[in-house]
C-alpha positions in Angstrom: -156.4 -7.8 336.9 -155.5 -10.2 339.6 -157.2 -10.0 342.5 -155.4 -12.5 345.1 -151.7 -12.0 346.6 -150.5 -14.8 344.9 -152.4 -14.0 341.8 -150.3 -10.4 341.7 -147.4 -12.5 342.7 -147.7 -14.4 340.0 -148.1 -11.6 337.3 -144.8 -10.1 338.5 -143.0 -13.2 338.3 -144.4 -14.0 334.5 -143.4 -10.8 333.3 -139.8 -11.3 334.6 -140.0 -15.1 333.1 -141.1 -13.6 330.1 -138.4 -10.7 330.1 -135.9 -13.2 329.9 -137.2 -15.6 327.4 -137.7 -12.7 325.1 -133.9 -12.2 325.6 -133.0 -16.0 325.1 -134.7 -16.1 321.8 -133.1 -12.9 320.9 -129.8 -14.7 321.1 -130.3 -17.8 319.6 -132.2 -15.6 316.8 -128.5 -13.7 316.7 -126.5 -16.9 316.9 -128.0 -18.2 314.0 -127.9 -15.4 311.8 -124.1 -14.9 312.6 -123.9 -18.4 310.8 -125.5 -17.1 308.1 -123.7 -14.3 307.3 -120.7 -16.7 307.7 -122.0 -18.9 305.2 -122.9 -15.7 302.9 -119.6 -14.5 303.2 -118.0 -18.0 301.5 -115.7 -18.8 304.0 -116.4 -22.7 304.8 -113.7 -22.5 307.7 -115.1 -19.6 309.6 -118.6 -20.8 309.1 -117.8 -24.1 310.7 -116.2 -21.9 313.5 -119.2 -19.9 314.3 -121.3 -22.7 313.7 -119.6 -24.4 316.6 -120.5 -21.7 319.2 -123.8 -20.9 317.7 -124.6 -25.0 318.8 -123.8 -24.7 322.2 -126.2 -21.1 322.2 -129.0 -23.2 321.0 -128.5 -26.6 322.3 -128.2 -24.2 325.9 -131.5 -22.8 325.0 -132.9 -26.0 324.0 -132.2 -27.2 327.6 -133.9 -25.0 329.5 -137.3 -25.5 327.2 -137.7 -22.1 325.5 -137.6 -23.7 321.8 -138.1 -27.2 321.4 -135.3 -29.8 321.2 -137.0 -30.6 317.9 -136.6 -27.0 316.8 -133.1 -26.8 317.9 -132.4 -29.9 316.3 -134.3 -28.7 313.5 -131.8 -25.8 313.3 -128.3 -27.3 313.7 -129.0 -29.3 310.8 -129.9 -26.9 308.3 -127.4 -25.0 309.3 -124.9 -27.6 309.1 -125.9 -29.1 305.7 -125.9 -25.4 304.6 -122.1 -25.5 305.4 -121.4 -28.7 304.4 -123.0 -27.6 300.9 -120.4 -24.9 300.3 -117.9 -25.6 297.4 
C-alpha cells in the first residue's frame, strides 16, 4: 500500500483513469461488433452506415492513446475491406 500523500493520491487517481479506460474500450469493443453484425446481416448499405460512426468511436479513442493509432488503423481496415467484400 502507499505510504506517501501523493502516493495515496495517486492510487485514487489511477483507479478513476483506469475506470474510464475500461469504459472506452468497452465502446469501441461495441462499436465494432455493431459493424459486424451489420456485415452478418448482408446489408452492404447499412454496414457502410454504421461503419461510418463506428470510425469516428475509434479514431476518438485512438486520440486520446487508449489503443494504438496502429490498432485503430488496424481495425478500420478490416472492417472496411470486410464491407467492401460483400456481394
Amino acid at each position: 500500500m502507499a505510504n506517501t500523500v501523493q502516493a495515496r493520491k495517486r492510487a485514487r487517481q489511477a483507479l478513476v483513469a483506469r475506470a474510464h479506460n475500461m469504459a472506452q474500450r468497452s465502446e469501441l469493443r461495441t462499436a465494432i461488433k455493431k459493424v459486424r453484425a451489420a456485415i452478418a446481416a448482408g446489408d452492404k448499405a447499412a454496414a457502410a452506415g454504421v461503419l461510418q460512426s463506428s470510425m469516428s468511436v475509434i479514431d476518438s479513442i485512438a486520440d486520446k492513446k487508449i489503443i494504438h493509432k496502429n490498432k485503430a488503423a488496424r481495425h478500420k481496415s478490416r472492417l472496411a475491406q470486410a464491407i467492401k467484400a460483400m456481394a
